[in-house]
N, C-alpha and C positions, 0 to 999 in steps of 0.2 A: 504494500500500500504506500504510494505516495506521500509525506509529508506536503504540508500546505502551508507551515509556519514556518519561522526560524526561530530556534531558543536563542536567546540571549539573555546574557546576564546584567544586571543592574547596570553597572560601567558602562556597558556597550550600547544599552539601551539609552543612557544618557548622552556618550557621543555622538550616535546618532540620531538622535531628536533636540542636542542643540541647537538653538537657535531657531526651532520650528516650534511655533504656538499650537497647542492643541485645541487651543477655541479660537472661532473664527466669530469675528467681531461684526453684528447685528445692528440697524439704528433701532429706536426707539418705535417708530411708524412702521417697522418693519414683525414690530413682535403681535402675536396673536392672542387678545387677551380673555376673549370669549369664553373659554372654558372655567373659566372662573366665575363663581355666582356673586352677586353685589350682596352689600349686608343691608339688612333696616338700618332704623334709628337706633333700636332698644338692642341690635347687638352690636353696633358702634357702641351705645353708653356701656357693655358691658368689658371693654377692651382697658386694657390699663397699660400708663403708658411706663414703656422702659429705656431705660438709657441714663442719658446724662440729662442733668437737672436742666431746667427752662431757664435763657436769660434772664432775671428780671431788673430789679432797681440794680443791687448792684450782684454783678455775675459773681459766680465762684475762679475761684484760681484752684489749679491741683498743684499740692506739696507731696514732697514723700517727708512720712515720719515715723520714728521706729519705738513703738510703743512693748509694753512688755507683751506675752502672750497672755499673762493669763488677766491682765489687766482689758486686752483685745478681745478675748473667749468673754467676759463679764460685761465688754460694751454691747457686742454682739446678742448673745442673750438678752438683754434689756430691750434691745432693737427690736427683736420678734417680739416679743415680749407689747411691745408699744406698734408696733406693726409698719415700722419705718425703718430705714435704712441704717446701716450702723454708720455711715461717712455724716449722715443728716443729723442722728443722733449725736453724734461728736459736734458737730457745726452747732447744734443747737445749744450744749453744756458750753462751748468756748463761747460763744455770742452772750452767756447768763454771765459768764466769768469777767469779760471786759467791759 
């Protein structure tokens, strides 16, 4: 029986597909959105949003800062606990503190 592939091993497979993208780039007016069902109202309100916090009055900045763990495990807890974020929860105690 004829083979129909070639083995290749990791390396080789990387040499020769350097340089070559394996997605081929689509415009926007090109993509098919149809199969997708639209939502109501009431299950957009039931959506929550995730990510990074909303601009508002004044933005947040990101630091790094190196807290204890078990000091971090206790903010953390609190957080579920309050049903909010443990970076929010910290923002909120430093915001009481200054």
């Amino acid at each position: 029986m004829k083979k129909r592939y070639t083995e290749l091993s990791a390396p080789e497979l990387q040499t020769k597909r350097k340089g070559k993208s394996t997605f081929h780039k689509v415009k926007d007016s090109e993509i098919d959105y149809s199969d997708i069902p639209e939502f109501s109202s009431a299950e957009l309100k039931k959506f929550k949003r995730v990510g990074r916090p909303l601009v508002g009055e004044s933005p947040r900045q990101a630091i790094s800062l190196r807290v204890e763990s078990d000091v971090l495990n206790k903010l953390k807890k609190q957080a579920k606990n309050k049903g909010v974020g443990y970076q929010s929860l910290i923002n909120q105690i430093l915001k009481k503190a200054v």
